[in-house]
C-alpha positions as a Markdown table, in Angstrom:
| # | Residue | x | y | z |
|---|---|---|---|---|
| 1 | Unk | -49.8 | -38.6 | 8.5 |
| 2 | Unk | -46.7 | -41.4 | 8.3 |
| 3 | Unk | -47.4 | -43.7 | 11.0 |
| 4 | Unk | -43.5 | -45.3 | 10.2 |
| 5 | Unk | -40.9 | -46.0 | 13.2 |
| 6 | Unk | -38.5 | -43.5 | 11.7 |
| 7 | Unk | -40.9 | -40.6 | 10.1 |
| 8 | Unk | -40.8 | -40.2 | 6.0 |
| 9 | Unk | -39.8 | -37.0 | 5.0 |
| 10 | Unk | -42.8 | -34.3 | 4.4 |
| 11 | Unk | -44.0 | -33.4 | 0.9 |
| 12 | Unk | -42.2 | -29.7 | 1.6 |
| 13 | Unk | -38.9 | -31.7 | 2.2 |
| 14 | Unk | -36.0 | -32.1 | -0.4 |
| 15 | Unk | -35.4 | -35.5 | 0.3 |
| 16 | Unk | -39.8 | -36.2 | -0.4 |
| 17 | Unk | -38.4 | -38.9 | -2.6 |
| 18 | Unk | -37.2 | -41.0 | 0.2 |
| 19 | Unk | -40.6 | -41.9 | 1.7 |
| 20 | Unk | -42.2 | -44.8 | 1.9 |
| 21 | Unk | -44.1 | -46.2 | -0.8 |
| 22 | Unk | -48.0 | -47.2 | -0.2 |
| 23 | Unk | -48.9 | -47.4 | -3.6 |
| 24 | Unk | -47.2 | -48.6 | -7.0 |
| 25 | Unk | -48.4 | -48.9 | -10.6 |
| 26 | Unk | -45.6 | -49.3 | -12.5 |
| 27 | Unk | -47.6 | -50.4 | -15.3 |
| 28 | Unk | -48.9 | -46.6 | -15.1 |
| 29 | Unk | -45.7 | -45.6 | -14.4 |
| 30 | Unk | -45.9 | -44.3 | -10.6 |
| 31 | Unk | -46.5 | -44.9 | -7.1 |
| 32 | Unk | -48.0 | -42.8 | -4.3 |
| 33 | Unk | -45.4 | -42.2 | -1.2 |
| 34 | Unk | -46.3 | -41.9 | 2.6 |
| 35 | Unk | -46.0 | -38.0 | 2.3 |
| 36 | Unk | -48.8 | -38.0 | -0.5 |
| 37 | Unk | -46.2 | -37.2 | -2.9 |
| 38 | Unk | -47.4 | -38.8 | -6.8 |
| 39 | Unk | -43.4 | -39.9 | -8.0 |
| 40 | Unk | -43.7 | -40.4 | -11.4 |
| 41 | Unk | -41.5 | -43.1 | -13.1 |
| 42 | Unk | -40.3 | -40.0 | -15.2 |
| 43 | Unk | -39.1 | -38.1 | -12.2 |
| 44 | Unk | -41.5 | -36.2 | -11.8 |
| 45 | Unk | -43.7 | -35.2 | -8.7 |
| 46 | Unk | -47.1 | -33.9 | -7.8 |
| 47 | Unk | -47.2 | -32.3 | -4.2 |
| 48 | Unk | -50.2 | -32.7 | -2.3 |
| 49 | Unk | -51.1 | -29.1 | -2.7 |
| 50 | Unk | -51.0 | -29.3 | -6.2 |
| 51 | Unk | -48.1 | -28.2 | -7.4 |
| 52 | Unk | -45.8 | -30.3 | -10.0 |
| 53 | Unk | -42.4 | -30.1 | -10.1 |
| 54 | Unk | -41.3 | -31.1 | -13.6 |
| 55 | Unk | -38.9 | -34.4 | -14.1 |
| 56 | Unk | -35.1 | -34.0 | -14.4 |
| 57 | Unk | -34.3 | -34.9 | -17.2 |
| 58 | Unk | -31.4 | -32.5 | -18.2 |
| 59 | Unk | -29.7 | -33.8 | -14.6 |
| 60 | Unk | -30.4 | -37.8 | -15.6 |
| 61 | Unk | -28.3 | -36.9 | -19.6 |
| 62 | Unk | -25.8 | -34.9 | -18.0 |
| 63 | Unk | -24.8 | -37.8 | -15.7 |
């Protein structure tokens, strides 16, 4: 549970990304956020539950 002044957003949230970062490994290439959201240095998540949503790559070339 966030204990932050201003709440992180919740893993269910589309703005997950924007919590608060507890852990980082950049050397591994990630860091756990607030919400218990895995952000990968790729762009891509693991949920708490287990899901994964894949990185964006397409979006990142596009731009």
């Amino acid at each position: 549970m966030c204990q932050h002044r201003t709440e992180c957003p919740s893993a269910e949230s589309a703005d997950r990304e924007a919590a608060v970062p507890v852990a980082r490994h950049p050397e591994q290439g990630w860091s756990l956020l607030c919400n218990g959201v895995l952000l990968f240095d790729d762009t891509g998540e693991l949920l708490p539950d287990g899901r994964v949503i894949a990185p964006r790559r397409s979006l990142l070339i596009a731009a």
